[in-house]
Every structure is written in structure tokens, then in C-alpha cells.
C-alpha angles and dihedrals in degrees: 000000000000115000100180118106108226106215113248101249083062084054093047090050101048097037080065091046087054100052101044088052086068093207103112105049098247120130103179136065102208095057091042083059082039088062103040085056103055090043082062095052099057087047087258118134114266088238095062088068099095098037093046103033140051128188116231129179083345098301124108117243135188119232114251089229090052092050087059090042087060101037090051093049092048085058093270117145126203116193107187107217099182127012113179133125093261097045136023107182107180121188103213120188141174137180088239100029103038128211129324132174118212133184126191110190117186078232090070097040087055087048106064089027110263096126106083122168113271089010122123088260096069098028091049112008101161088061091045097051082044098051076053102051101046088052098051088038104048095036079051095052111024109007098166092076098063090057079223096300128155121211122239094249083070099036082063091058100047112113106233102250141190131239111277117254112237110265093200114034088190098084130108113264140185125249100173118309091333121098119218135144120258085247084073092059132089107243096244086064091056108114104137121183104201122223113202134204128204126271088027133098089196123079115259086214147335135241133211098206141012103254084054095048082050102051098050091043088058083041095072088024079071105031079056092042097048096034114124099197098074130060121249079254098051093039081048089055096034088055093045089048087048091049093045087050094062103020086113093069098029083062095064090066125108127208100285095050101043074051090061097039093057086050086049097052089041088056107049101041078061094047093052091040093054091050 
């Protein structure tokens, strides 16, 4: 684990070194900085980025072999039980998460839709069900060491959505650096972006831009992170909880922003940890 921040000059110079290596299969700049910075913010080196991770629909995704990779190395064990094109059944365990066993059938993927003609589902599907089955099994057992990360195989499946619509207008809000309720503003300003929490179907507030969006939502993700009340168990569930709760809206971003949402978290968690 690396746990030196490269400035982003030094991103910015490699990235390009990368790409125009054209050994890695990454064409763009802006997602390779995307990805380093996610690898660095999961204490991995900048470099891993582009052997770990992928980026898919814009998302950044982590490779299933690299999720084993991790849950092994964190004391994690997978015992495959049946490997064939029409099941894949894994038995996952770990010290603080138990043991848990998953199957994933092609029956099941055709069922909720999954399957589409000339997809990876139908050209390989073994590698597909066990991409599957490593994601739900390890984020069930040991979820702290995906840093909250889907494989690819997932990122393919998600249905392209738009950001949700506030459910309670009421809620304090953000215009600038000033803080007012959406009741002060004239209803042709009202463009509120909901952040949710968990255990609540109401927005906890409301955002008029992105950047601020993104800057109260890596606000909680390090007051979580640096908290020392909870255990390193309960801030992992508490983060995961906080991701799933907005992963609606997170979805929507594209490289650059995801970009700019991995440099917020990193900067706050510092921030709060500095005092």
C-alpha cells in the first residue's frame, strides 16, 4: 500500500506517458488521472491504476481478478464449487465477515435481463457469472477492501440514468458560499441536486451545483472516514451505506468529474484529519 500523494503535475505527466505507450489500452488522459486517483485513494500506487482498474461508461470500475487479488491479501479465501458456463457457485470467507456461499446460474442473468444478443454474456458467459459472483461475494463479506468499487462486468449492465428529482424542496441548500432554504428562492432558480443518507427516504440537503454536490458529499464520506468513534467495520458499512445512497446520481458522471469527485474526497479526509 502506497500512502504518498503524487502532485498532480506528476499525474498529469505520466497519464500522458501512458497513453502514448499504447500498452494499456487507454486512450485518454483525463480518465487515466481519473484512475490514479482513485488507486490513491484506495492506498494503492498511482501507477496500479491501469493494471487494476477499467473505465467503463464513464465509471471506473475495478477488475474481478483484482478484487480477488485484494480479498485474498486481506486474509479472504474463494473456493470455487462449480465452474461451468451455466453456473458458477463460489464459497467466500473471511476472519471478520464469515462464510458465505453464492451462486450465480445463466438462468438467473436471462431472467432479470442481463443476457442480450452479441454481449459477453452470450459470447463468455463462464467469465461473466464469475465476475458476478466474485463482486456480490466479496462486497458481502468483506466489503472494505473494494473501496466500494464495481467490476466491469457490472458497469456494462447499469441502465444509463438521470439525476433524481428532489423529493422535499424545503431543505436547506447551498448558492455559493451562502447558505438559504429553497423557500428564499424564486422558483425559476430551483434546481436542487439531493444528497441522501442512509436510513432516510428525504433528502439530507440539497445542492445547487455539482461542485457543490460534490464538495458536501466528501464532506460526510471524511467525517466517516476520520471518525474515531466506529470501528474500521462499522466506517466501511457506514461509507458503503453513504455510496449506495447516491449511486443513482454518482452514476451520471463522466470522467472528469469522477476526476474531480476522487480529488474532493481526498481532500477533505486530509483536511479533517489535519484539524
Amino acid at each position: 500500500m502506497s500512502n504518498n500523494l503524487i502532485p498532480y503535475a506528476d499525474m498529469e505527466q505520466m497519464a500522458q506517458a501512458m497513453v502514448k505507450s499504447n500498452l494499456f489500452g487507454m486512450k485518454d488522459v483525463n480518465q487515466v488521472i481519473a484512475l490514479g486517483l482513485v488507486a490513491q485513494a484506495d492506498g494503492m500506487p498511482f501507477a496500479s491504476a491501469v493494471r487494476d482498474y477499467d473505465i467503463i461508461l464513464g465509471r471506473p470500475a475495478l477488475k474481478s481478478a483484482s478484487m480477488q487479488a485484494r480479498f485474498q491479501a486481506a486474509g479472504g479465501k474463494v473456493e470455487w464449487k462449480v465452474y461451468t458456463d451455466d453456473e458458477v457457485t463460489g464459497i467466500f470467507s473471511h476472519p471478520n465477515g464469515g462464510t458465505l456461499e453464492l451462486t450465480w446460474t445463466i438462468e438467473q442473468a436471462q431472467r432479470i435481463g442481463l443476457v442480450k444478443p452479441n454481449s459477453g454474456w452470450s459470447k463468455y458467459p463462464r467469465a461473466m457469472l464469475r465476475a458476478r459472483c466474485l463482486s456480490e461475494g466479496i462486497r458481502t463479506v468483506f466489503p472494505g477492501c473494494l473501496g466500494n468499487m464495481y467490476a466491469p462486468e457490472e458497469v456494462i449492465d447499469f441502465e444509463p440514468q438521470s439525476a433524481p428529482k428532489p423529493k422535499n424542496m424545503g431543505i436547506v441548500t447551498k448558492l455559493g458560499n451562502e447558505i438559504v432554504t429553497i423557500a428564499d428562492l424564486k422558483e425559476d432558480m430551483i434546481k436542487g441536486i439531493p444528497m441522501y443518507i442512509p436510513g432516510s427516504d428525504e433528502p439530507y440537503a440539497q445542492y445547487l451545483t455539482v461542485e457543490d454536490w460534490i464538495d458536501g458529499y466528501a464532506e460526510m464520506h471524511a467525517k466517516i472516514h476520520e471518525s474515531t468513534k466506529l470501528s474500521q467495520e462499522e466506517k466501511d458499512e457506514k461509507i458503503h451505506s453513504l455510496r449506495v445512497c447516491n449511486d443513482t446520481y454518482t452514476k451520471t458522471f463522466d470522467g472528469n468529474t469522477v476526476a474531480k469527485f476522487l480529488s474532493k474526497l481526498t481532500i477533505h479526509r486530509k483536511e479533517i484529519a489535519n484539524g
